[in-house]
PyMOL commands that place a pseudoatom at each C-alpha (Angstrom):
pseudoatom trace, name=CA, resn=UNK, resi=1, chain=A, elem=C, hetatm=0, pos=[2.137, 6.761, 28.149]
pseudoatom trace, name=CA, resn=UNK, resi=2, chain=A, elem=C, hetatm=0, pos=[-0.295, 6.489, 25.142]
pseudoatom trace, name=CA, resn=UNK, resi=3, chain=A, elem=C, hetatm=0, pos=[-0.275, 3.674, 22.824]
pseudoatom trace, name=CA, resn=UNK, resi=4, chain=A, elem=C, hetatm=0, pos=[0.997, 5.423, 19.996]
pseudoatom trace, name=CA, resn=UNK, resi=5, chain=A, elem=C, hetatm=0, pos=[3.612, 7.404, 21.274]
pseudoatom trace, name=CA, resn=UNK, resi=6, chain=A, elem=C, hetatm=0, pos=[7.653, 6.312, 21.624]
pseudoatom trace, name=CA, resn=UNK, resi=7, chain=A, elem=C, hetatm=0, pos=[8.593, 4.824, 24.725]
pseudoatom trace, name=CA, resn=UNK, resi=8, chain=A, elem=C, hetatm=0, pos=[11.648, 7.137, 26.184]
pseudoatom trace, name=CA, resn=UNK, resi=9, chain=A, elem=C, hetatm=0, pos=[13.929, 4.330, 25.612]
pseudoatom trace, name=CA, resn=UNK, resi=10, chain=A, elem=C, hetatm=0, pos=[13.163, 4.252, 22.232]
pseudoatom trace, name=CA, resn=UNK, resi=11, chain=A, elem=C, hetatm=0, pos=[13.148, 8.086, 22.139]
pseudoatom trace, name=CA, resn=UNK, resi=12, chain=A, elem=C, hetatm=0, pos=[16.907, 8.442, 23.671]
pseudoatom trace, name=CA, resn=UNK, resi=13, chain=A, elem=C, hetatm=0, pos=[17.795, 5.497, 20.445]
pseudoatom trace, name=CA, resn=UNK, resi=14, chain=A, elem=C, hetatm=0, pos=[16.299, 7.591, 17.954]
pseudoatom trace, name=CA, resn=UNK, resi=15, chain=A, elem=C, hetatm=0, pos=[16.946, 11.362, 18.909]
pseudoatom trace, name=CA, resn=UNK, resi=16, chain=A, elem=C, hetatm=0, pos=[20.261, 11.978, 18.252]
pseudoatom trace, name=CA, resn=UNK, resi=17, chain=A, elem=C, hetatm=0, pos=[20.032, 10.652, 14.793]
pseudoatom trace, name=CA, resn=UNK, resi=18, chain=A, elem=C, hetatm=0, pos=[17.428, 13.444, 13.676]
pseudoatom trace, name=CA, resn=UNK, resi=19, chain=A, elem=C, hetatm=0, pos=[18.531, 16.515, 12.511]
pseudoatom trace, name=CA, resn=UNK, resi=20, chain=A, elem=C, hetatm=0, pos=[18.494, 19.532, 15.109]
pseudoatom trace, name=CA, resn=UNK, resi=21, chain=A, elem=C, hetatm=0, pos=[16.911, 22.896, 12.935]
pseudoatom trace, name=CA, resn=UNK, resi=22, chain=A, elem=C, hetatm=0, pos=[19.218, 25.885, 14.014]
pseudoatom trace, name=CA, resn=UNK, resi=23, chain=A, elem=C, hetatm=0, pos=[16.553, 28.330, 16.075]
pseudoatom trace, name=CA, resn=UNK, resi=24, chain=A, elem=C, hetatm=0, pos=[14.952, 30.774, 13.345]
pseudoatom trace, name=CA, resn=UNK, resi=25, chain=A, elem=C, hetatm=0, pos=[13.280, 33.082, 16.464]
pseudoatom trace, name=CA, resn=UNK, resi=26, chain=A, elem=C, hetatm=0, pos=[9.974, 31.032, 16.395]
pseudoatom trace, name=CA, resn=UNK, resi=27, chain=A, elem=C, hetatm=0, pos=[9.192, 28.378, 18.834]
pseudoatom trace, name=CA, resn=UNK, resi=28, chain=A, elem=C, hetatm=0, pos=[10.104, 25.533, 17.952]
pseudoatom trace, name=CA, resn=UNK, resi=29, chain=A, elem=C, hetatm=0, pos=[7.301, 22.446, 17.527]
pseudoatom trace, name=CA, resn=UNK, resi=30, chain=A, elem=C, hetatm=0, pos=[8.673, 19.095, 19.751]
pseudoatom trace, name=CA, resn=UNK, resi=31, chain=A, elem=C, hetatm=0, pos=[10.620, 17.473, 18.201]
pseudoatom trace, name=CA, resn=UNK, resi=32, chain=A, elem=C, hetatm=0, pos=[9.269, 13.883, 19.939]
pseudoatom trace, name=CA, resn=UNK, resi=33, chain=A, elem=C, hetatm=0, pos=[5.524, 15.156, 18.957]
pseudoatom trace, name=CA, resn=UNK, resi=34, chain=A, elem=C, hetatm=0, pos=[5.964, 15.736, 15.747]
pseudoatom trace, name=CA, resn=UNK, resi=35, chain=A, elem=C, hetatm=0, pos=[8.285, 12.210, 15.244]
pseudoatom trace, name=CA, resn=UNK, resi=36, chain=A, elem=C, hetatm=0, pos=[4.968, 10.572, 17.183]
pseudoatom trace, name=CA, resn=UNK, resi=37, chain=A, elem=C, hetatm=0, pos=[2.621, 12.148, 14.586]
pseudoatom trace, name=CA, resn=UNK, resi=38, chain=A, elem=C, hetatm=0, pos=[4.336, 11.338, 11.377]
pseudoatom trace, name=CA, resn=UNK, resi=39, chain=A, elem=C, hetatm=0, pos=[4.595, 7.767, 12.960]
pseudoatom trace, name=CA, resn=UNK, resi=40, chain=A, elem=C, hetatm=0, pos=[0.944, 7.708, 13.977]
pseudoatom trace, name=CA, resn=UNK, resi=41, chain=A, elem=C, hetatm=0, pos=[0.571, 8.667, 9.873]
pseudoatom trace, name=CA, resn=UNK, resi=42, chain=A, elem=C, hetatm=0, pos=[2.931, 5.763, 8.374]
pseudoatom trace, name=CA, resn=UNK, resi=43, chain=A, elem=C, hetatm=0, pos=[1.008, 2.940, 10.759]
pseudoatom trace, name=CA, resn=UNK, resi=44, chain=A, elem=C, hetatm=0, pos=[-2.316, 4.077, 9.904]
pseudoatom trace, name=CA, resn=UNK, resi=45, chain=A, elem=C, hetatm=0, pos=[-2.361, 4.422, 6.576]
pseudoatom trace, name=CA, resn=UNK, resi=46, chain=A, elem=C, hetatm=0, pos=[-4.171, 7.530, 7.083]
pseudoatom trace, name=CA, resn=UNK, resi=47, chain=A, elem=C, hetatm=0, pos=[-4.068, 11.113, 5.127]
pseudoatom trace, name=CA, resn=UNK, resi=48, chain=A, elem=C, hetatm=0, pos=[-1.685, 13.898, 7.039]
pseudoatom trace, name=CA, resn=UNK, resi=49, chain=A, elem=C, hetatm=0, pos=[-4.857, 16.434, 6.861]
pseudoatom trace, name=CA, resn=UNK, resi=50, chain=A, elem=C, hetatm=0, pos=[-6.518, 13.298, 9.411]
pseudoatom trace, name=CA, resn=UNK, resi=51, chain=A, elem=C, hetatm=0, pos=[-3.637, 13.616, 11.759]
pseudoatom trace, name=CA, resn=UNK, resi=52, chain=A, elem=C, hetatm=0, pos=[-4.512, 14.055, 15.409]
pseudoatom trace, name=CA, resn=UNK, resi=53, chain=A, elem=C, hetatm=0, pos=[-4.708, 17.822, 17.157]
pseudoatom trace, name=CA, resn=UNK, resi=54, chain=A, elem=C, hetatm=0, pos=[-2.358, 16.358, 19.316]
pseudoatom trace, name=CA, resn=UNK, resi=55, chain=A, elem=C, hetatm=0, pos=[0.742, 15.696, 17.206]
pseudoatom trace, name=CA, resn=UNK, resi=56, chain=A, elem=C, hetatm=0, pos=[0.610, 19.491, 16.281]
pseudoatom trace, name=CA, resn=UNK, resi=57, chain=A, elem=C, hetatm=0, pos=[-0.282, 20.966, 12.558]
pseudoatom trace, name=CA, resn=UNK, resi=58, chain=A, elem=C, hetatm=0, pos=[-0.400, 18.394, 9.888]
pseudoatom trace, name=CA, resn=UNK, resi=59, chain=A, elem=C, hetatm=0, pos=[1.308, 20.783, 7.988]
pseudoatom trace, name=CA, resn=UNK, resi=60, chain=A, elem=C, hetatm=0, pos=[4.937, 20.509, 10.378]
pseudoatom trace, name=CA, resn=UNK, resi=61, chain=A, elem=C, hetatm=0, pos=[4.678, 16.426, 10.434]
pseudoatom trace, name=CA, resn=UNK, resi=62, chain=A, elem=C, hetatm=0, pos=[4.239, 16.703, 6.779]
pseudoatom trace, name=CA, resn=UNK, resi=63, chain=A, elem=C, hetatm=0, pos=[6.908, 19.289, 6.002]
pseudoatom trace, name=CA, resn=UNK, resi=64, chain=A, elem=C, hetatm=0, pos=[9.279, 17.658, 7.914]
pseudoatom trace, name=CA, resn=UNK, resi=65, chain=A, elem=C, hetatm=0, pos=[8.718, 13.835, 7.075]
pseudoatom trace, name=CA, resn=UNK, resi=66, chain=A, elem=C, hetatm=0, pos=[9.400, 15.088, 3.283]
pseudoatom trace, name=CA, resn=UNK, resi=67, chain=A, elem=C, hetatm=0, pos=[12.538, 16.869, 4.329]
pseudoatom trace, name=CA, resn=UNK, resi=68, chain=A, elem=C, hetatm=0, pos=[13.848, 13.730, 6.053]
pseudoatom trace, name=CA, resn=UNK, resi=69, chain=A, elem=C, hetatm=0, pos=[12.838, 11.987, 2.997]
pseudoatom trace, name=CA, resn=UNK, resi=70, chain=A, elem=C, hetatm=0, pos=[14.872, 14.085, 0.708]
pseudoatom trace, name=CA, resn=UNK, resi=71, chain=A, elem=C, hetatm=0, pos=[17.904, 14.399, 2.934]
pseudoatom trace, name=CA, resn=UNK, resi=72, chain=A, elem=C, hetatm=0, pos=[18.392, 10.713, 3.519]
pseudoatom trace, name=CA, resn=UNK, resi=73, chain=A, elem=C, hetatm=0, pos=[17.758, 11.037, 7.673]
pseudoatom trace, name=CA, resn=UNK, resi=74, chain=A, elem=C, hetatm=0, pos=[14.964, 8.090, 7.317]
pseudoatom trace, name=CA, resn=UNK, resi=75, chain=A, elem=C, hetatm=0, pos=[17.902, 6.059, 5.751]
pseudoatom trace, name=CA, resn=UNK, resi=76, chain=A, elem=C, hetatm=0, pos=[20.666, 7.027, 8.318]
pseudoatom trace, name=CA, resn=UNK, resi=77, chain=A, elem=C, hetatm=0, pos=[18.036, 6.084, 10.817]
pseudoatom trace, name=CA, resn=UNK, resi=78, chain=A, elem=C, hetatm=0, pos=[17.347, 2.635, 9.545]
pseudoatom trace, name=CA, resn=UNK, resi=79, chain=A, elem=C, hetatm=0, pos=[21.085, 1.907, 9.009]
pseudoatom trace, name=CA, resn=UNK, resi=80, chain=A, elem=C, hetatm=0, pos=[22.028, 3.005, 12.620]
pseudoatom trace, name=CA, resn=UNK, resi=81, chain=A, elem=C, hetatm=0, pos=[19.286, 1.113, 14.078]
pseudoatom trace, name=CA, resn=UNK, resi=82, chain=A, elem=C, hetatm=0, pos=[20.178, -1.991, 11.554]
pseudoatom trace, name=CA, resn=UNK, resi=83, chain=A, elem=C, hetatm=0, pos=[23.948, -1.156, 13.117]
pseudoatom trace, name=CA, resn=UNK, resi=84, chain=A, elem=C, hetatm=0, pos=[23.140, -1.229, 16.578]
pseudoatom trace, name=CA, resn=UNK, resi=85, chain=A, elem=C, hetatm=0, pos=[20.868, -4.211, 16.574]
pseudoatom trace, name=CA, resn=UNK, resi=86, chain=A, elem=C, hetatm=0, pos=[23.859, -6.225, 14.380]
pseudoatom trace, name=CA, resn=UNK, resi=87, chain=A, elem=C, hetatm=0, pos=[27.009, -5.186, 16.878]
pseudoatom trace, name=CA, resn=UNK, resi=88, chain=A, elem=C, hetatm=0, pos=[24.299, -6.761, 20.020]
pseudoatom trace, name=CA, resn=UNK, resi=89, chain=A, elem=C, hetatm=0, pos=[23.434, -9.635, 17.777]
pseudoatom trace, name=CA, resn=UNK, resi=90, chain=A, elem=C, hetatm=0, pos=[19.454, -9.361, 17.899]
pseudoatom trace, name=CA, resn=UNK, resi=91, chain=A, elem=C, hetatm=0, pos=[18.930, -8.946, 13.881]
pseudoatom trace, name=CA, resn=UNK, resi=92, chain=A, elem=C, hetatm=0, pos=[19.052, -12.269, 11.798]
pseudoatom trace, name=CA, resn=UNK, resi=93, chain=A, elem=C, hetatm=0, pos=[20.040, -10.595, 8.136]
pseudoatom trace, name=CA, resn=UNK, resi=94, chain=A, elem=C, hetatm=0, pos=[18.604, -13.786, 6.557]
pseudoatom trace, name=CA, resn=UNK, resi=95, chain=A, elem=C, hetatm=0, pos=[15.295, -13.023, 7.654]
pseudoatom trace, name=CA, resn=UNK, resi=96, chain=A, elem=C, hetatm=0, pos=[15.275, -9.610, 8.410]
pseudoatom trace, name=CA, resn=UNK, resi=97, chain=A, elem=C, hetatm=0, pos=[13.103, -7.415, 5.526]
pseudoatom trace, name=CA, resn=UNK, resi=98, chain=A, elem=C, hetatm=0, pos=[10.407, -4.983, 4.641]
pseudoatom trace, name=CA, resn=UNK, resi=99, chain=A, elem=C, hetatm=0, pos=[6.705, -6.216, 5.046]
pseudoatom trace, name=CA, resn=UNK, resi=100, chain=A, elem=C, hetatm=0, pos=[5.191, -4.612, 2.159]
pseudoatom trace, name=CA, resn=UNK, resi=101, chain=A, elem=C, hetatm=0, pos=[1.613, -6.217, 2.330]
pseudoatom trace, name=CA, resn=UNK, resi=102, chain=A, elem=C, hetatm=0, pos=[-0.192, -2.444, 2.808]
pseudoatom trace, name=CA, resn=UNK, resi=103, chain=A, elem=C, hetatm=0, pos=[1.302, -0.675, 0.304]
pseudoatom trace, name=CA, resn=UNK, resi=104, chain=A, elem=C, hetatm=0, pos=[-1.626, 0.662, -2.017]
pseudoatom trace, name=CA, resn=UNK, resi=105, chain=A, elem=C, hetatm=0, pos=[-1.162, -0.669, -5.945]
pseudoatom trace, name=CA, resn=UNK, resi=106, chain=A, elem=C, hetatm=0, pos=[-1.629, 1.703, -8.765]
pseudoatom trace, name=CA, resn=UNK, resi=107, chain=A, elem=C, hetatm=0, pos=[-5.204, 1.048, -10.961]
pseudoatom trace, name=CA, resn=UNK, resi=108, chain=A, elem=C, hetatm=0, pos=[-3.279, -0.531, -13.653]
pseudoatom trace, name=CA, resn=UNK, resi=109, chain=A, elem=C, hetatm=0, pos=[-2.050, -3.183, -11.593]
pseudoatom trace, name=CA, resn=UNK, resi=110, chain=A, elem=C, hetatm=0, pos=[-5.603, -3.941, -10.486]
pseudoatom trace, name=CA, resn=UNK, resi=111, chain=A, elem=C, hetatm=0, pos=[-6.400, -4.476, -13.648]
pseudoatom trace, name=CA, resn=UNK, resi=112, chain=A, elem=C, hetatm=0, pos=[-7.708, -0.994, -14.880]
pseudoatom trace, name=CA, resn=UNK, resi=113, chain=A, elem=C, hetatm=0, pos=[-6.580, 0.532, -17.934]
pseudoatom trace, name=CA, resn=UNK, resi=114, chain=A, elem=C, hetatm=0, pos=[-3.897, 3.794, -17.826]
pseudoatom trace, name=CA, resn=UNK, resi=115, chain=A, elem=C, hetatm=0, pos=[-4.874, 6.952, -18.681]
pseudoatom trace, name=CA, resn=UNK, resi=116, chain=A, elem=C, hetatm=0, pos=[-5.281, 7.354, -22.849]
pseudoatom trace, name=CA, resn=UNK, resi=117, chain=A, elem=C, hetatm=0, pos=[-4.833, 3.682, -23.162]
pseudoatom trace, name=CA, resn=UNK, resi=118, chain=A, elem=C, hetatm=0, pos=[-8.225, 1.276, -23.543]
pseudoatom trace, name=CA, resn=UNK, resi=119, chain=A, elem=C, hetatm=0, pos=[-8.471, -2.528, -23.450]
pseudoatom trace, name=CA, resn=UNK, resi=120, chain=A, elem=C, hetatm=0, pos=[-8.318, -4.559, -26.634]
pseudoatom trace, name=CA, resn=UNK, resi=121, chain=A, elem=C, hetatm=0, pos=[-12.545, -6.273, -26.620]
pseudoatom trace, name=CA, resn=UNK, resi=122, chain=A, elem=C, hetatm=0, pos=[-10.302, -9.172, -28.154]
pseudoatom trace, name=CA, resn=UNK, resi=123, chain=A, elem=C, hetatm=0, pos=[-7.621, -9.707, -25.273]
pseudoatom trace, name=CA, resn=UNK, resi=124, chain=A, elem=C, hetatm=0, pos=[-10.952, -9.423, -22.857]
pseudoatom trace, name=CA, resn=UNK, resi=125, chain=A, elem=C, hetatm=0, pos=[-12.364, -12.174, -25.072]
pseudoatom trace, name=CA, resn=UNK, resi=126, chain=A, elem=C, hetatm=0, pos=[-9.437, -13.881, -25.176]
pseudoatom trace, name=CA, resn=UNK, resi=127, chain=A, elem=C, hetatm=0, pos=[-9.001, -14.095, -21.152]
pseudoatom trace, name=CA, resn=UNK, resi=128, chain=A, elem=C, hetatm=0, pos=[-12.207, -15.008, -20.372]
pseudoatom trace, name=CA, resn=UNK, resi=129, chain=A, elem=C, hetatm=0, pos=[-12.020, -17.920, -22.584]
pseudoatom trace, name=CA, resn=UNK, resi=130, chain=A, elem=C, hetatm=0, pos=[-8.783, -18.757, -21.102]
pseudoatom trace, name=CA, resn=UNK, resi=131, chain=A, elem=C, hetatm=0, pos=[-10.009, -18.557, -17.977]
pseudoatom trace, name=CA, resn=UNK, resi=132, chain=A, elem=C, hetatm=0, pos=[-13.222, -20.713, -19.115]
pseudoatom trace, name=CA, resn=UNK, resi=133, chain=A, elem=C, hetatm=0, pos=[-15.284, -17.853, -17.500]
pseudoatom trace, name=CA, resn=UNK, resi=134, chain=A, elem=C, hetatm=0, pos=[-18.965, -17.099, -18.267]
pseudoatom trace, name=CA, resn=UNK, resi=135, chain=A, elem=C, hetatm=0, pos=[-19.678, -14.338, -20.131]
pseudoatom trace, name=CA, resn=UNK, resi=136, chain=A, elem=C, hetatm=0, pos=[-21.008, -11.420, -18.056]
pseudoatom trace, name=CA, resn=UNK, resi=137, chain=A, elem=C, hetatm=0, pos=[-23.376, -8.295, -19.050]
pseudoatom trace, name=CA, resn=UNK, resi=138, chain=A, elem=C, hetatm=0, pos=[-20.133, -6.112, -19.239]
pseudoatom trace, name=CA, resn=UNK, resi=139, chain=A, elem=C, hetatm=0, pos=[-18.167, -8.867, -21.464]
pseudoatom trace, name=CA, resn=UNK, resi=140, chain=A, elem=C, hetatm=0, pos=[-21.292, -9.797, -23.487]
pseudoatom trace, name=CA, resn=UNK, resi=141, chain=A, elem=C, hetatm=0, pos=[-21.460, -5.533, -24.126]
pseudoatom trace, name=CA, resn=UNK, resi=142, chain=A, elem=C, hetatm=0, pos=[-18.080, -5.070, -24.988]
pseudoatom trace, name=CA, resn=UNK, resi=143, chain=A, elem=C, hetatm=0, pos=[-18.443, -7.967, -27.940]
pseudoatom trace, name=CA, resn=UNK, resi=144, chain=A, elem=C, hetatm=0, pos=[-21.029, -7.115, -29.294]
pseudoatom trace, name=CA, resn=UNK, resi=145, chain=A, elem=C, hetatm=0, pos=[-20.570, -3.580, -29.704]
pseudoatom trace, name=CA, resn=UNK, resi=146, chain=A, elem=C, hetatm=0, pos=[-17.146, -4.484, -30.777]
pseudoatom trace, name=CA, resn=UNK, resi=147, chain=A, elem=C, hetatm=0, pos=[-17.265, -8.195, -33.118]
pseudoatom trace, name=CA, resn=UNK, resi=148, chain=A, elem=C, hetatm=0, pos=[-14.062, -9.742, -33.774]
pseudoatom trace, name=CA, resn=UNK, resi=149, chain=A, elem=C, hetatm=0, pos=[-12.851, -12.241, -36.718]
pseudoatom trace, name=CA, resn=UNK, resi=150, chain=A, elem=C, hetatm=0, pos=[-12.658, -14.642, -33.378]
pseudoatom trace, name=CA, resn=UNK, resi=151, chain=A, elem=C, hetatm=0, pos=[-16.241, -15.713, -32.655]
for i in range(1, 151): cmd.bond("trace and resi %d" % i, "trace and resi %d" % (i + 1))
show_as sticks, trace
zoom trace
């Protein structure tokens, strides 16, 4: 069994919880293959076009893991999992919770500015005296092509 594919115990805790698609007279993709690729996405980190040949189109794991999204099966999941692991005691609710640590901030929260919406030169100033930093080329630029009452 490959690394990155679900064991068959965890397959048999997991299947009956997805939602079966009534047979539309195509083949259908697996439904295990396509649950192993859109995993394989979510713990990588990488883009659906870079999923692997082997998990099928990117285009089906995609598809689908949206239409899970919108019809609440990823939360029905969780909670039946959370259910099953409560009724055999093996989940500690007062430590139990999401590790968010890879989720990807925004450029505003980096620092950058939104779209339309520049930095004030004088809150720049402002910080880097706060922060008793040494003016740089970029902060040196920024004041002098833009003087403020504060120097």
């Amino acid at each position: 069994m490959k690394r990155d594919a679900l064991t068959d115990r965890q397959w048999e805790a997991i299947e009956p919880l997805l939602p079966h698609a009534k047979p539309t007279g195509r083949p259908r993709r697996d439904l295990r293959v396509i649950l192993d690729g859109i995993l394989w996405v979510v713990r990588t980190g990488a883009p659906w076009r870079d999923l692997p040949e082997r998990f099928g189109p990117w285009q089906t794991a995609y598809d689908r893991f949206n239409r899970w999204r919108r019809d609440g099966t990823w939360d029905r999941v969780l909670a039946a999992l959370q259910m099953r692991l409560d009724a055999a005691d093996r989940i500690d609710w007062d430590l139990w919770c999401v590790d968010g640590s890879n989720v990807r901030a925004g450029r505003a929260a980096a620092g950058a500015g939104e779209k339309g919406v520049s930095k004030s030169p004088q809150t720049t100033r402002w910080a880097a005296r706060a922060a008793d930093s040494a003016a740089n080329s970029t902060w040196s630029l920024t004041v002098r092509a833009c003087p403020s009452p504060l120097r």
